[in-house]
C-alpha positions in Angstrom: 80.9 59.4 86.2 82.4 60.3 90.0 85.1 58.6 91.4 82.8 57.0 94.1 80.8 55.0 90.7 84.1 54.0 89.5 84.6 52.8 92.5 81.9 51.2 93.1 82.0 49.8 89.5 85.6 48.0 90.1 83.8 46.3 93.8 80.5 44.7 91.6 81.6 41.2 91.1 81.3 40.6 87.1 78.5 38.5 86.6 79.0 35.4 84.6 78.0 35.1 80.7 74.8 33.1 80.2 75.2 29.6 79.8 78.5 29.6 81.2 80.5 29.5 84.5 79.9 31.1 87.9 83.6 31.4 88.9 83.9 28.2 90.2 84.0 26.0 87.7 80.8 24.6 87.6 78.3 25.3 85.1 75.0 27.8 85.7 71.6 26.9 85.2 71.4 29.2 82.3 73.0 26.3 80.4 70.9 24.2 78.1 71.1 21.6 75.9 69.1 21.7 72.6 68.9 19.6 69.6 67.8 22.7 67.4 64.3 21.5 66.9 63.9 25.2 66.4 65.9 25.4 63.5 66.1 21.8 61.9 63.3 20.3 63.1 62.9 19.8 58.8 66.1 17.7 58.7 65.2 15.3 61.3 61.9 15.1 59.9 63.3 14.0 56.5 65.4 11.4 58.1 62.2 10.1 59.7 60.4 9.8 56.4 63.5 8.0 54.7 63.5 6.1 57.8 60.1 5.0 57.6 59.9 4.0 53.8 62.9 2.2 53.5 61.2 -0.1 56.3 58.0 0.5 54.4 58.9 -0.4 51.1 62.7 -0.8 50.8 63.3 -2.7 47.5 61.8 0.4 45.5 62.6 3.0 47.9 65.9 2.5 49.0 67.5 2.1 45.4 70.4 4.5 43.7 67.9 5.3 40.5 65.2 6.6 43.1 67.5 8.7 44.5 69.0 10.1 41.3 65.2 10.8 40.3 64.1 12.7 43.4 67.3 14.6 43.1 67.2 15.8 39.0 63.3 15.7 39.0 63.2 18.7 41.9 66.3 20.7 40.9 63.8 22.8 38.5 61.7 23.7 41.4 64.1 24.5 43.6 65.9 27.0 41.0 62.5 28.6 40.8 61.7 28.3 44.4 65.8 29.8 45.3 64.5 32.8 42.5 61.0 33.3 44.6 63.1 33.9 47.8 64.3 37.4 46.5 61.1 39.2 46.0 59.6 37.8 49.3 62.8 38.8 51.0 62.1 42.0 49.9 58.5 41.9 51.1 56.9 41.5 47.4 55.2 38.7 45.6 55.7 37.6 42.5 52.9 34.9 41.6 54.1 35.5 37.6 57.2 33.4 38.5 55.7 29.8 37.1 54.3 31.5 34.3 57.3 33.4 33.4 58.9 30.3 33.4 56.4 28.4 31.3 56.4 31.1 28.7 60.5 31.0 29.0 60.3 27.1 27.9 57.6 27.9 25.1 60.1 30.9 23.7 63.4 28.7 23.7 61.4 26.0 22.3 59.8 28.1 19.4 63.0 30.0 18.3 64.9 26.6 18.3 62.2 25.6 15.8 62.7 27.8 14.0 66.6 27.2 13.3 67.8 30.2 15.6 70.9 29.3 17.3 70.8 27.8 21.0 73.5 30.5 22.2 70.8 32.8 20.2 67.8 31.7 21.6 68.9 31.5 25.6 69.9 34.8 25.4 67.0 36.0 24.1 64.9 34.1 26.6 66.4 35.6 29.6 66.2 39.1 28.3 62.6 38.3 28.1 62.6 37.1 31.2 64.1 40.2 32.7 62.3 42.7 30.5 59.2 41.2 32.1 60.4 41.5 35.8 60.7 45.2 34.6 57.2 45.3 33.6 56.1 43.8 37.3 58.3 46.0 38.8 57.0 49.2 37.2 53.8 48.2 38.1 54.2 48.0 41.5 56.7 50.5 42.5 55.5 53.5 39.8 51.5 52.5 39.5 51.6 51.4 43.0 49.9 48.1 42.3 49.9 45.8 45.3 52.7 43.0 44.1 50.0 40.2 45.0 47.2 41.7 42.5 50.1 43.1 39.4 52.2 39.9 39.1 48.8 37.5 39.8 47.4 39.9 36.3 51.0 39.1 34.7 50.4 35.4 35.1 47.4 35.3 33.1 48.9 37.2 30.4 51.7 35.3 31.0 49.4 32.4 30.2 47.9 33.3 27.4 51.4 34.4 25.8 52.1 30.6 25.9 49.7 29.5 24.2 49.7 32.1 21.6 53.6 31.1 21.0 52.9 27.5 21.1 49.5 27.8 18.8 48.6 26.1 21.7 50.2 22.9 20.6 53.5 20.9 21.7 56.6 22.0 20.2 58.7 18.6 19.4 60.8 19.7 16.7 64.2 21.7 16.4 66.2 20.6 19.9 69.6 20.2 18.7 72.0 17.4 20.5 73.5 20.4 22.7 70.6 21.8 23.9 69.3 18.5 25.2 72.3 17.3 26.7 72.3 20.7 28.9 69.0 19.1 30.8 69.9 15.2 30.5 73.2 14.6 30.8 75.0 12.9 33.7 77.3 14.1 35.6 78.9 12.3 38.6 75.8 10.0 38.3 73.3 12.8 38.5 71.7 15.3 35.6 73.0 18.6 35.3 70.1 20.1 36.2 70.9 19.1 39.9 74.7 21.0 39.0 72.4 24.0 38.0 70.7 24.3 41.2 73.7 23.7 43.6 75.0 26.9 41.6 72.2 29.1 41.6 72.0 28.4 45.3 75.3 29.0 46.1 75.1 32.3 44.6 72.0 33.6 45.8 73.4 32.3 49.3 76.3 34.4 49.0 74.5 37.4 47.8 71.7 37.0 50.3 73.9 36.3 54.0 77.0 37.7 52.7 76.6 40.8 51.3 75.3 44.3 52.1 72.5 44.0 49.4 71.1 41.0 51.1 70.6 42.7 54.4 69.2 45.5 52.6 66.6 43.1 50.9 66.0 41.9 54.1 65.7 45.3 55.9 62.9 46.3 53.2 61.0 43.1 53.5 61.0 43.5 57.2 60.2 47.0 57.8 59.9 49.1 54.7 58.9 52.6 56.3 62.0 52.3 58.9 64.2 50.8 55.5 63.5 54.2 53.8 64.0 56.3 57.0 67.5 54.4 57.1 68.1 55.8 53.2 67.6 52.8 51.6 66.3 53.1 48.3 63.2 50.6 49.1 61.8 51.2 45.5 64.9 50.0 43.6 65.9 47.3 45.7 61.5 46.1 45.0 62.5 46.6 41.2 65.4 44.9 41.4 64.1 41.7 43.2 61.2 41.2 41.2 63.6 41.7 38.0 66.1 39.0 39.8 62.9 36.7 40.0 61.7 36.5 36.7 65.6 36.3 35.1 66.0 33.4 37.4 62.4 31.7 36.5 63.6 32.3 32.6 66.6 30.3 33.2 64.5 27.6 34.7 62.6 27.2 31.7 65.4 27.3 29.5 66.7 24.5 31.9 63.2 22.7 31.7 62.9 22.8 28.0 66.5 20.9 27.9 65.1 18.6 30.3 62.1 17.2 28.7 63.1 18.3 24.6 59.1 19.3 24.3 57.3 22.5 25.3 53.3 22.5 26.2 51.3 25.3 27.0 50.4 24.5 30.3 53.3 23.5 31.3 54.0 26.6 34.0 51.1 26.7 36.3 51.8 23.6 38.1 55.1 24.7 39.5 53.8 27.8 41.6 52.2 26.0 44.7 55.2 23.7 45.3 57.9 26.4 45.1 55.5 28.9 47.1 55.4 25.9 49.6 59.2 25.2 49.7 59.6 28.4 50.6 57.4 29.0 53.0 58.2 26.1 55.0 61.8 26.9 54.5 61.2 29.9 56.2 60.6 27.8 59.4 64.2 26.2 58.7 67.7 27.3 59.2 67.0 30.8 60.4 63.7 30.4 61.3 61.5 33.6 60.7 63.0 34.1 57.5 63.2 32.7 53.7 66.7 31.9 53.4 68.3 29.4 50.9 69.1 26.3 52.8 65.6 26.3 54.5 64.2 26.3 51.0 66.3 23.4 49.8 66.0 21.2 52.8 61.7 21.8 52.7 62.4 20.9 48.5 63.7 17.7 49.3 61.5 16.6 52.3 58.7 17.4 50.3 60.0 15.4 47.5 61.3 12.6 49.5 57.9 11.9 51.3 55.6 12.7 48.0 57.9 10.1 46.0 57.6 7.6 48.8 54.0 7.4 48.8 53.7 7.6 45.0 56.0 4.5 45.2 53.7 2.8 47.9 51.2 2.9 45.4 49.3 6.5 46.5 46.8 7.9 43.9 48.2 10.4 41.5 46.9 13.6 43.4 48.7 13.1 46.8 51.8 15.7 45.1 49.0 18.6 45.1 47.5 17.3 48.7 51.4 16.8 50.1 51.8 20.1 48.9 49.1 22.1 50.1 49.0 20.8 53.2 52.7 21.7 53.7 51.8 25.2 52.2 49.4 25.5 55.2 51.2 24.4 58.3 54.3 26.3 57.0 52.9 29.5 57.3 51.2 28.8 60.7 54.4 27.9 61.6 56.4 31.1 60.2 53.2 33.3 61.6 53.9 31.3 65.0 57.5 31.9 65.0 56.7 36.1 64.0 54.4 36.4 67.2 56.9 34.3 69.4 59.6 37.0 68.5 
């Protein structure tokens, strides 16, 4: 640069940072104000719902055991929804992840019958768990299976695993005190399960804002040609993810089976379309664009929040699968609006 640009340079009068002041003390028009309808428009929308049915229907509504419910019934979908974010962050699906868990309560549940050991039997469980992220993972990174098609196949085998376990009947027998009191309990005036969740979240939080192997899951699931051209090993961190998923959605049937001392073979299935919708609309939430933790929690709860309100106004029994397809839908137009706005 010549002396004449420094000069130059030094005379420009610095311009002012957006939003803030022109030299003078008074503010620029850049300035806005914003209530971060952006980012947590789902927060405000919750408060409207609780809003609305404690003036609906207050006396059953607006009581400490409703509360307690809402908050131990959906802590097993949102550790399965929390164990869902890591292969999407990644750009992967893994549709296995409700049956994994399914088969994970009917495993825990038939080697407790059996008079294995609880330590025994959890253990077990999650390696199974993670041995069958493995096998979706070496479908779709070696066999280059599209995730959607390989871990929709797993499901159904998945399926049919459980039942061949259960003899596709309910397993009642061999829960020991120990084992139940791990999914019933109270603590604090909640069930543990709720304890389990705030954990899992805080952890996968952690691991996916705060460290380097979160921005690498999200550097694959964003661009995973310009990932690999930046010398991240795409393929491993897919493997891993989907490994991370199903370990996760075995602890959540370990968790489940503890919960309700009984394992059915259908008992999986069910929990896909909420967690897929918690985290899809979560993705709208927080840091918008994005499935992220807190997003997923705060679209668990609203979703739970105005499903249990209705059910308690006297709604018919399928308004849960309506609520939650409906919210699957305008979730992702919302993330596909957001992804075209930026």
């Amino acid at each position: 640069m010549t002396t004449q640009s420094h000069e130059e340079a030094a005379a420009a009068p610095a311009s002012p940072p957006s939003g803030g002041s022109d030299g003078s003390g008074a503010p620029t028009k850049g300035r806005t104000f914003s209530l971060g309808l952006d980012r947590f428009s789902g927060l405000y929308v919750w408060v409207a719902i609780i809003v609305l049915f404690a003036i609906w229907i207050p006396d059953t509504f607006m009581t400490q055991g409703n509360f307690r419910i809402v908050a131990g019934d959906q802590a097993i979908t949102a550790i399965l929804a929390i164990g869902l974010i890591v292969p999407l962050a990644a750009g992967v699906f893994d549709l296995s992840i409700a049956g994994v868990m399914g088969f994970s309560v009917a495993m825990v549940s038939y080697q407790l019958s059996q008079g294995i050991s609880t330590p025994v039997a959890i253990v077990t469980t999650l390696l199974c768990g993670a041995l069958i992220g493995a096998v979706n993972g070496f479908v779709v990174v070696k066999l280059h299976v599209d995730s959607f098609i390989a871990t929709l196949g797993m499901s159904s085998i998945l399926l049919a695993g459980t039942y061949w376990v259960t003899d596709g009947k309910q397993i009642t027998e061999g829960f020991t005190d120990g084992f139940l009191d791990m999914g019933s309990k109270p603590f604090l005036g909640l069930p543990l399960p709720f304890f389990y969740m705030i954990a899992v979240a805080a952890v996968m939080y952690v691991l996916l804002e705060k460290t380097p192997l979160g921005r690498y899951l999200y550097a694959t699931g964003g661009n995973r040609q310009a990932a690999r051209l930046a010398g991240l090993r795409v393929e491993r961190i897919m493997f891993g993810a989907l490994m991370t998923s199903a370990t996760i959605a075995a602890l959540t049937g370990v968790v489940l089976a503890a919960k309700l001392g009984t394992a059915a073979p259908d008992i999986g299935p069910s929990y896909l379309l909420p967690a897929f919708s918690a985290v899809f609309l979560g993705s709208t939430q927080i840091r918008a664009g994005r499935v992220n933790v807190l997003g997923t929690l705060i679209a668990i709860y609203l979703l739970a929040t105005g499903v249990k309100g209705l059910q308690l106004a006297g709604a018919p029994s399928f308004v849960n699968d309506l609520f939650n397809g409906l919210a699957l839908i305008v979730a992702v137009a919302l993330a596909a609006r957001t992804a075209r706005r930026n």
